[in-house]
N, C-alpha and C positions, 0 to 999 in steps of 0.2 A: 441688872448688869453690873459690873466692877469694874473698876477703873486703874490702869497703873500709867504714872508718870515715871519720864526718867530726864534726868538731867546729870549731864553732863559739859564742861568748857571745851572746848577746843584742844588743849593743851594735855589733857586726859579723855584720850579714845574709846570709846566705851562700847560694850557689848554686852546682850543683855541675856540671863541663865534663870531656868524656871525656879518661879518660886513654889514658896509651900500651898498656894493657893490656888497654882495654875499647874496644869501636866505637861506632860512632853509633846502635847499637840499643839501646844499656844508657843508665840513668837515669846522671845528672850526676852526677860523683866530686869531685874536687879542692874544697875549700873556698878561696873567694876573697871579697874585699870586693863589694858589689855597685858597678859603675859602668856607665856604657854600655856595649855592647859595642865593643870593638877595630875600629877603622878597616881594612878590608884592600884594600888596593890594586889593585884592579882595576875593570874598566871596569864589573862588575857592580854595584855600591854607589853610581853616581853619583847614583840617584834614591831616596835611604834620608834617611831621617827621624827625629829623634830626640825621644824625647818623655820628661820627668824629672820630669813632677808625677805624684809619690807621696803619693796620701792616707794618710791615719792619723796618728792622735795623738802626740808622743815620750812620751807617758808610760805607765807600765807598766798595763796591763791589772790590774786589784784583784779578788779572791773577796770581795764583800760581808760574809760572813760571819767569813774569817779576815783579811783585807786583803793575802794573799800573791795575787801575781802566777799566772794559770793558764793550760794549757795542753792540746793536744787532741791523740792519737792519731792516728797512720794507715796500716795498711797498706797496702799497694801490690803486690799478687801478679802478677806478668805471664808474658811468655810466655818469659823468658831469665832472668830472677833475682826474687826474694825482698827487701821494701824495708820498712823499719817508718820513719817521723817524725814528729818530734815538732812541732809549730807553736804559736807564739805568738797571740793573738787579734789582732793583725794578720795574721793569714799568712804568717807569714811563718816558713821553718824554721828552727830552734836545736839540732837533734842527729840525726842519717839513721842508719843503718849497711843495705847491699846485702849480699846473698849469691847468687852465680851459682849453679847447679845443672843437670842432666844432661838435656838433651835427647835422647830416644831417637828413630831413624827407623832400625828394624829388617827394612824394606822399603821400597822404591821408592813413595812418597806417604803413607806411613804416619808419626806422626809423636805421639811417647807420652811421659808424666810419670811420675814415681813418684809417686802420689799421695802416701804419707811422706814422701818427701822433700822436697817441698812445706812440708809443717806443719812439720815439723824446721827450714827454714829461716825461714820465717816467727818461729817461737819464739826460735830462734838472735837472728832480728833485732830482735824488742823486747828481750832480755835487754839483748844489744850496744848497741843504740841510748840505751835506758835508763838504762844505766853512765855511756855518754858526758854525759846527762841530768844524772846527777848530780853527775859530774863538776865540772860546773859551776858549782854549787854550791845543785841547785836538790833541791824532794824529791819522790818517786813519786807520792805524793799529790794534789801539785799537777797531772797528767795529768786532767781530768776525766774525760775519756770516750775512747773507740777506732773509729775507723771502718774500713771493711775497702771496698776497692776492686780489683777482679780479672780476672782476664782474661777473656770472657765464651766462652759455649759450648763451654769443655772439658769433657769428660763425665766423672765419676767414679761407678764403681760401688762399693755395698760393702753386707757382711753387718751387716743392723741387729740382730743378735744379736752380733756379735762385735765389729761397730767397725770392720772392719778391709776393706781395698778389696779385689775379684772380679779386679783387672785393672790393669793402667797406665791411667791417663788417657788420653783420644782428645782430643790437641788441635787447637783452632780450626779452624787449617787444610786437617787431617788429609784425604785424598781417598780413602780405601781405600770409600767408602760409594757410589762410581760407579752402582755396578752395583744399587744399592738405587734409587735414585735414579731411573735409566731405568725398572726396574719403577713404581715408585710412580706415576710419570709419566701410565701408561696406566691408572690404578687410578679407580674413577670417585668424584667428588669432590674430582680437584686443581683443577679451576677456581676451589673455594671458598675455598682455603688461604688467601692472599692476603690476600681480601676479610678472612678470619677474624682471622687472627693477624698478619697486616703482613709477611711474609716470602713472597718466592717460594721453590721447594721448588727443594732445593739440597742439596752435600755440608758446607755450611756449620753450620744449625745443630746443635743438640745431637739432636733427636726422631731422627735416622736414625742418628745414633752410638750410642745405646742402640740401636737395632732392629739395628744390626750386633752388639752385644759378647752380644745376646741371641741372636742367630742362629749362633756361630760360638765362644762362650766358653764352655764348656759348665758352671761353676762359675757364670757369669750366670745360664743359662736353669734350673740345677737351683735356686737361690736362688728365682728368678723364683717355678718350678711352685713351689715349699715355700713363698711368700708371706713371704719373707725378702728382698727382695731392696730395697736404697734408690738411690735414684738425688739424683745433685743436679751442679749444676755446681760450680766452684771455692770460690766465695762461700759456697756451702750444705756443703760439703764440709769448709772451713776452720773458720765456727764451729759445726759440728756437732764439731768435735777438740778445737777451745778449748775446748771449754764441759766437755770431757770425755766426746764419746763418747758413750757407752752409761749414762753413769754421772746425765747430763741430759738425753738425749735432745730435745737442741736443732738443727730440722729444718726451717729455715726459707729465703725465698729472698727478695727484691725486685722489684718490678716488671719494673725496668730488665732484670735480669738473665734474669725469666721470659720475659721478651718475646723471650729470643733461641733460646729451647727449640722452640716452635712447639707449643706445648701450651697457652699461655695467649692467650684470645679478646681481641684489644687493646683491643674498646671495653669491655668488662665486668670486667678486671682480674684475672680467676678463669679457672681450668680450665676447658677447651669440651669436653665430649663427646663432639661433631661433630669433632673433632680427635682428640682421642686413641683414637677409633673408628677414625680411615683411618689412623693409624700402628700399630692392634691393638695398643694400651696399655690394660691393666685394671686400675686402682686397687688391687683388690683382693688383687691378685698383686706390686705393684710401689706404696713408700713414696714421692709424692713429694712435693717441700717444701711448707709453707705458704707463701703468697704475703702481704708485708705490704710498708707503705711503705719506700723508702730510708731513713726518720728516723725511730725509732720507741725511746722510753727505756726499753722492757722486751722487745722482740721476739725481739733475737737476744743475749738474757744476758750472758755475763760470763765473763772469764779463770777459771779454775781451779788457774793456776798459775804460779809464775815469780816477777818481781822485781814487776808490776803485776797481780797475784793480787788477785779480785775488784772489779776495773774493769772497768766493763761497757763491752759493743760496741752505742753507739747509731744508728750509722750503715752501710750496705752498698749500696754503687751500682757496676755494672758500669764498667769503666775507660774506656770513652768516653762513658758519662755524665759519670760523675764531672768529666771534661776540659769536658764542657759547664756542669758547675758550677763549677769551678775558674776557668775563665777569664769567670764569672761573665754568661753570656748569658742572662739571664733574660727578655729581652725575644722576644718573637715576632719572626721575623727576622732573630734574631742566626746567626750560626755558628764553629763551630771544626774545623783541622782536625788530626789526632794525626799525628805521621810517628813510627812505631814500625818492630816486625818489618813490620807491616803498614801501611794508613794509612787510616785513619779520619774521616770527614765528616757533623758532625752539623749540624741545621737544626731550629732552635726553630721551631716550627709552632703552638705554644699549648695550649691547655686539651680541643684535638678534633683523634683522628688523622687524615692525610691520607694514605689509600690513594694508593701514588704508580703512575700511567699511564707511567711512563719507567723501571724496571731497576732503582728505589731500595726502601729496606724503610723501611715505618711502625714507629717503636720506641719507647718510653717515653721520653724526656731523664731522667725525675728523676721523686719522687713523695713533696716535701717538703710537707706544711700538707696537707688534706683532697681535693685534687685533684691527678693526674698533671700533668706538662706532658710534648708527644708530641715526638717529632723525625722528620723525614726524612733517612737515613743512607746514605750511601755509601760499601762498602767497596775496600780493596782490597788482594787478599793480600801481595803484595809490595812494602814500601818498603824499610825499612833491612835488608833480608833479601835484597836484590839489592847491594847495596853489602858483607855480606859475604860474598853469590859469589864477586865480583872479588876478595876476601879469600883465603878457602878453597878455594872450586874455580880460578878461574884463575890466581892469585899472582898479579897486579894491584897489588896493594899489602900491607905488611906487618902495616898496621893502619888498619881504617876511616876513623878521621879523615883516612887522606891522601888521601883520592879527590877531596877538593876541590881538593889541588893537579897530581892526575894529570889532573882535568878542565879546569882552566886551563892547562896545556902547550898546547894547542890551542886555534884562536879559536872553532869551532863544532863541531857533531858532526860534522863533514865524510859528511854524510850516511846518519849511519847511524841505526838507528832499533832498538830492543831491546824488543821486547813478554815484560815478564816474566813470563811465565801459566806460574812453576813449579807450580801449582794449579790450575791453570787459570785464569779471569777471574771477577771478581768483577763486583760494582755497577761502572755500569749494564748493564753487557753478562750477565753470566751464563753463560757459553762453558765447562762443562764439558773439550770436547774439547780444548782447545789447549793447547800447548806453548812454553816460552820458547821464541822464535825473534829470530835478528839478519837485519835488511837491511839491505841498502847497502854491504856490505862489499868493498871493493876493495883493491887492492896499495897504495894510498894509504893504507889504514885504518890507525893506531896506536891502543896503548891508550886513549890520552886519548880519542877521540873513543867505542870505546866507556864510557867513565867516562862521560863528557857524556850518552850515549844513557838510560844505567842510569837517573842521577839525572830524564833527561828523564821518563822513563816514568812516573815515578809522577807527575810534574806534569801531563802529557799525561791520564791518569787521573782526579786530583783535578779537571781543568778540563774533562771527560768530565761526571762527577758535576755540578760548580754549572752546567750546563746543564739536566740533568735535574731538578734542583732550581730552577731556574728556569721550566722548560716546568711543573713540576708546581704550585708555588706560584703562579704568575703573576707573581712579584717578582725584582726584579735585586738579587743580595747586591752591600751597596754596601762590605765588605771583609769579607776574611777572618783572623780568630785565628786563631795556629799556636803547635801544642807538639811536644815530644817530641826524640829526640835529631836525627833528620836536619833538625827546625829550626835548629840550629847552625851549618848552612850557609848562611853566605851567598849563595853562588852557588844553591844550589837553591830558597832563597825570593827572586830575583831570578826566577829561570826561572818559578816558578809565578808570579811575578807576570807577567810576559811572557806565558807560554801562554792565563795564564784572562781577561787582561784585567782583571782586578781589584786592588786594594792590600790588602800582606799584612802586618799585625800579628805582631809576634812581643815579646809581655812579657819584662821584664826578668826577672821570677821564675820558670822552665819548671817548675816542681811543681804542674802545675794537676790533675795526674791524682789526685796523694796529697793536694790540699787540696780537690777536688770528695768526697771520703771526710770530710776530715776537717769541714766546713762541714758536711755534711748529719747525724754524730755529734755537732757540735757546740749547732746548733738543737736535736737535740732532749734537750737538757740546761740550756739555757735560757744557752749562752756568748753566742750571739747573740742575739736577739732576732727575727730576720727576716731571708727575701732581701736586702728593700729596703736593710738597713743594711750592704750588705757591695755593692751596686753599683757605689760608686767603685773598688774594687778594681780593677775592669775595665782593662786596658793600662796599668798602670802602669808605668813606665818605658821604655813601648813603644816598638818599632823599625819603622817602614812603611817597605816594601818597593813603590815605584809602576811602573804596567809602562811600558816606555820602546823598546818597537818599537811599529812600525804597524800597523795591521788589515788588511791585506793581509798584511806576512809571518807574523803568527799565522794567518791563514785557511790561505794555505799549506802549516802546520805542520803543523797541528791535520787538515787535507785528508791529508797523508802520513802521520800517526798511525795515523787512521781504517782508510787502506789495508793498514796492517801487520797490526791486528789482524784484519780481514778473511783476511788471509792466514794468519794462526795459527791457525786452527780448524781441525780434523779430524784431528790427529797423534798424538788417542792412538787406538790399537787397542783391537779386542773383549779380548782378555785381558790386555791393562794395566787395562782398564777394570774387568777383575773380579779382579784382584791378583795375577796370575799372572807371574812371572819372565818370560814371553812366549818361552818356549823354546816348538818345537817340538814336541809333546808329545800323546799321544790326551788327550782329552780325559778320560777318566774317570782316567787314570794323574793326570792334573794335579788333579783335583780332590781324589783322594786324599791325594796329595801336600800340597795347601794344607790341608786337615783334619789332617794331622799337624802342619805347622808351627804352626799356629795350636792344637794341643793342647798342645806343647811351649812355647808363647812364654806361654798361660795358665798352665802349670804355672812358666814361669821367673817369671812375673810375682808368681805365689802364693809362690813362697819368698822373691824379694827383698822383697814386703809383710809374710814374719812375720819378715824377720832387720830389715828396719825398723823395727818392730815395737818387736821385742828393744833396736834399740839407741834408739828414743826414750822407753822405757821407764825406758833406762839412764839417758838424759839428764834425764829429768823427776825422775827419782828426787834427781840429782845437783843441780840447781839446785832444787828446793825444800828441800833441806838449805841450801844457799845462800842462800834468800830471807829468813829470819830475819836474818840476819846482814846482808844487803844493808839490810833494810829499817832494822835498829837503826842501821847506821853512816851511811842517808840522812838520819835524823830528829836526830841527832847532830852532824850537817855541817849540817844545814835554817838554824842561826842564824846561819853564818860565810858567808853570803855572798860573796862579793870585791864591789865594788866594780865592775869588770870585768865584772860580769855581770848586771848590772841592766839593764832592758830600756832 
C-alpha cells in the first residue's frame, strides 16, 4: 500500500491534483494554493469560462460555547483507496491523508476486497490525517462529528458472533453473478422489481452477490442455516468495526446506500417482503442493517478508538450521493456527474421517486430533515478504469495523467471508436453480454486516436444517460456538475461538453464526495443549520466547459457510438457466463473443478481475515497506548496556535 499526506493551514485552501504515482482514478494529492485552474493550450479550452465568486465569510467559524474554531470529519472509502478529512465550516479541507490498498481479481470478472483491510485503512487514515490536524496547531476536540461516505454495493459478509468477515468483499462491478442473473430473469415476479425498488435486476447490485457467496461459500451458507450470518455493504460494514464489532453491536445502514441492495421498497424506505421473497432472503436466518436517515446524531455511534476515541459518526451517505450533496444540488433538476473507476449520473428528481421508462435506476439522493430527496441515476462501469488499461494492460502510457497528452498527439479519433463494456454495460443499455470491443481500426490507427476513443467512451455514455434522463423527466438539464479525478481533464470535459450538447461545470474545490459525508454529519450536529444555508456553495470557483461543434457532427457521433455498441453484444459465452476458465471441459469435470476452487479461495479468504484479524488487533492495541499521549500533547499545543493557521 502507499501512502500520501497533505497538509495544509487554514489560511491556504488546498486541493489536491494527481501525482506521478497515482492516476486519474485516485482522489487529488499534491497540496496547492487554490487558483483557477491552469490555462492549457489547445484548441480544446477556447469555449471555457471562468468563474471566482467564492461565497463565505474570512472569518473563522466559532463553537459558541468555547469560541474555538470547529471542524467536521470525513471518510471517504472507494473502490481503489481509503481517505479520512478534515473540513472547516466553510468547506473547505485543512488536513486529508489517502491509503491505497489491494484490489483482488482472482478470476476473469471477479473482483474482491479484504474487508480488514478496508478498516485498517480507514483507521490508519483518521490517525494520519488527525496528526497532520494537529499539527497545525489545532485540537481533536475541536472535530465535531464524522461522516462516512463509501462505495456502494460492495457486499461484505461476516459472523455476528465473531465480528469477523465469511469472505472477501464482492465489489460493485464484480460480474461472476451472470449466471444468477439469467435464472432470476425467468423467475416470476421480475416484472415487479423495478416498479419495487428502483433498480432493474442486474449483476450490479448487492441482493445477487449475497445469493452468490450463499450458494458457492460454504462458511456463508453454514453461517446462513446457524442464523449467524450478517450481511451489510461497505458503510454498514465500517461502522459496524468502528464502533467495535461485537463489542456494540452497531448494524445500521442509510437509505442512499439501501436503495442499491434491491431489498429496500423505494417508496416506503423499509425492507419489502415481496423482494426479499424473489431473491429467497429470510430475516430470520440472515442479520440485516437497520435502515435510518443519512444524518442522524445517534444512529450510527461513535469511534471506539484512536486519537478521535468517542467522536461520534453523524452522517453515512453512499458516494454518489454524497457527490450530490457536495456539489450541493439540492434543487429539483439540478445534476452531477462522478468520473471515477466508474462514472456516475445523479438527477434530483425531488421529494417523489421517478420509476425511469429509459435503462436508468430510481435511487435515494440523500435523506437529510424528515423527507428523502430521490434521484434518477446513471451508471457506467468504466471511466478512469479504461484510462488505466491503456496504463496496465497496453503500456500506453507510464502513468494516467498522461493520456491527455497522448490524446492531443492526434486532431481526432481518426475513427475509431472503444466501447468499454470490461463488465459489460451499464445505464442505459443494460448489455450483460458484451465485451470491450475497438472499431475503426486501421494501418492509419496510432495510440493517440485510441486515447481519444477511451476518453470518448465514457462521454459518449454520460451523453447516453442525460437523454434518458431527459425522455424520462420531460426537462432539458440546462448544465452539468462534474467531480472526481478524470474531471482534471480538460480535454475530456471539453468532449463531453461536445457530445452531450450541454455546459459542463467543474468547481474549483473536487472534494465534493468527502464534503456531501461531511455536510450531512454536520447538520446533524447542528454545525450547520440547514441545506438552504450552504447553497452558495454551489460552483464556486467554477470552470464551464460550452460545447463548440455543430448538431450535425454530434448527431454523427453519437449515430457511430450507437452502432458500436450495438455491435458489442453477445461476446460473452455460456461458460464465461458461469465462471468457468472456458476451457474445453465435460461439463460435470468443470463444475467440480469450480467447487474446489471456490472452496479453496473461501478457505484462503478465512485465513487472510484471521491473520488480519491478528494484526489490526496488534494495531488497535498499539495506537490506543498512543492515544493518551496524543491527546495530552493536543490539549497542550491547543493554546500556541501560530498565527499561520487561523482560519
Amino acid at each position: 500500500m502507499s501512502t500520501t499526506v497533505t497538509r495544509s493551514n487554514s489560511s491556504t485552501m488546498t486541493v489536491q491534483l494527481p501525482t506521478a504515482s497515482q492516476s486519474l482514478l485516485q482522489p487529488l494529492m499534491h497540496s496547492l494554493k487554490l487558483s483557477d485552474p491552469p490555462k492549457i493550450a489547445t484548441e480544446h479550452v477556447e469555449n471555457v469560462e471562468d468563474s471566482n465568486n467564492v461565497s463565505g465569510s474570512n472569518d473563522p467559524p466559532r463553537d459558541t460555547e468555547t469560541d474555538e474554531e470547529w471542524f467536521v470529519g470525513s471518510i471517504d472509502q472507494g473502490t481503489t483507496s481509503s481517505r479520512f478529512l478534515i473540513f472547516n465550516s466553510h468547506g473547505e479541507p485543512v488536513a486529508s491523508h489517502q491509503i491505497e490498498f489491494e484490489n483482488k481479481y482472482p478470476r476473469s470478472g471477479w473482483h474482491e476486497h479484504d474487508p480488514l483491510e478496508l478498516v485498517s485503512s480507514v483507521h490508519d487514515c483518521i490517525e494520519e490525517a488527525t496528526e497532520d490536524f494537529i499539527d497545525l496547531g489545532y485540537k481533536a476536540n475541536q472535530i465535531r462529528a464524522i461522516g462516512i461516505t463509501n462505495q456502494r454495493e460492495t457486499t461484505v459478509c461476516w459472523d455476528k458472533k465473531t465480528g469477523l468477515p465469511l469472505y472477501n468483499a464482492i465489489v460493485w462491478p464484480d460480474t461472476r453473478t451472470k449466471s444468477i442473473v439469467r435464472e432470476l430473469k425467468g423467475r416470476k415476479g421480475v416484472d415487479k422489481l423495478r416498479d419495487l425498488c428502483g433498480m432493474p435486476l442486474s449483476t450490479y447490485p448487492s441482493s445477487v452477490k449475497l445469493m452468490w457467496m450463499y450458494r458457492n461459500i460454504p462458511e456463508v451458507r453454514k453461517a446462513y442455516d446457524e442464523s449467524r450470518l450478517a450481511f451489510g455493504t461497505i458503510d454498514t460494514w465500517l461502522i459496524y468495526r468502528l464502533n467495535g464489532a461485537t463489542q456494540n453491536n452497531i448494524h445500521v445502514t442509510d437509505t442512499s446506500n439501501a436503495s442499491r441492495t434491491m431489498f429496500m421498497n423505494i417508496h416506503t424506505l423499509q425492507y419489502d417482503d415481496e423482494l426479499l421473497d424473489f431473491f429467497q432472503i429470510d430475516q430470520k436466518n440472515v442479520t440485516l442493517p437497520k435502515i435510518v436517515p443519512s444524518s442522524d446524531p445517534e444512529a450510527f455511534g461513535a469511534l471506539v478508538g484512536g486519537v478521535l476515541k468517542g467522536i461520534r459518526i453523524t452522517g453515512c451517505v453512499g458516494d454518489q450521493s454524497a457527490a450530490l450533496v457536495g456539489q450541493c444540488a439540492f434543487n429539483e433538476g439540478e445534476a452531477k456527474n462522478t468520473y471515477g473507476t466508474g462514472c456516475f449520473l445523479l438527477y434530483n428528481v425531488g421529494s417523489k421517486p421517478v420509476i425511469s421508462q429509459h435503462g436508468l435506476v430510481a435511487t435515494v439522493g440523500y435523506h437529510i430533515g424528515e423527507h428523502a430527496t430521490y434521484a434518477l441515476e446513471g451508471s457506467v462501469a468504466v471511466g478512469g478504469s479504461g484510462v488505466k488499461f491503456l496504463e496496465n494492460n497496453l503500456g500506453f502510457i507510464s502513468k494516467s495523467s498522461e493520456v491527455e497528452k497522448l490524446a492531443l498527439s492526434v486532431p481526432d479519433n481518426g475513427g475509431v471508436v472503444f466501447v468499454t463494456a470490461f463488465s459489460g454495460l451499464f445505464a442505459p443499455y443494460w448489455i450483460d453480454d458484451a465485451k470491450g470491443t475497438l472499431f475503426g481500426i486501421t494501418a492509419h490507427t496510432q495510440r493517440g486516436h485510441i486515447a481519444r476513443a477511451t476518453l470518448e467512451a465514457t462521454c459518449y455514455q454520460t451523453a447516453a444517460i442525460l437523454a434518458a434522463m431527459h425522455a424520462d423527466s420531460g426537462k432539458e438539464l440546462k448544465n452539468l456538475a462534474v467531480d472526481g479525478g478524470m474531471s482534471e481533464s480538460d480535454l475530456c470535459m471539453q468532449t463531453q461538453a461536445d457530445v452531450s450538447g450541454i455546459p459542463v461545470e467543474r468547481p474549483a474545490m473536487r472534494e465534493t464526495t468527502a464534503l456531501g459525508a461531511a455536510i450531512a454529519a454536520g447538520l446533524a450536529v447542528g454545525a450547520w443549520n440547514s441545506l438552504e444555508e450552504l447553497r452558495g456553495w454551489r460552483g464556486r470557483g467554477k470552470r464551464t466547459f460550452t460545447p463548440k461543434i455543430e448538431a450535425a457532427q454530434r448527431k454523427k457521433g453519437v449515430k457511430r457510438w450507437e452502432k458500436a455498441v450495438k455491435m458489442s453484444k453477445g461476446w460473452v459465452e455460456e461458460d464465461e457466463a458461469e465462471g468457468s476458465d472456458g476451457e474445453e471441459e465435460e461439463e460435470k469435470k468443470e463444475e467440480v473443478q469450480g467447487k474446489e476452487e471456490q472452496e479453496v479461495a473461501a478457505k484462503e479468504a478465512t485465513k487472510q481475515a484471521a491473520e488480519s484479524a491478528d494484526a489490526a488487533e496488534r494495531r488497535a492495541e498499539k495506537n490506543n497506548s498512543d492515544a493518551a499521549e496524543t491527546a495530552e500533547r493536543a490539549d497542550e499545543g491547543g493554546g500556541e496556535k501560530a498565527n499561520s493557521s487561523s482560519a
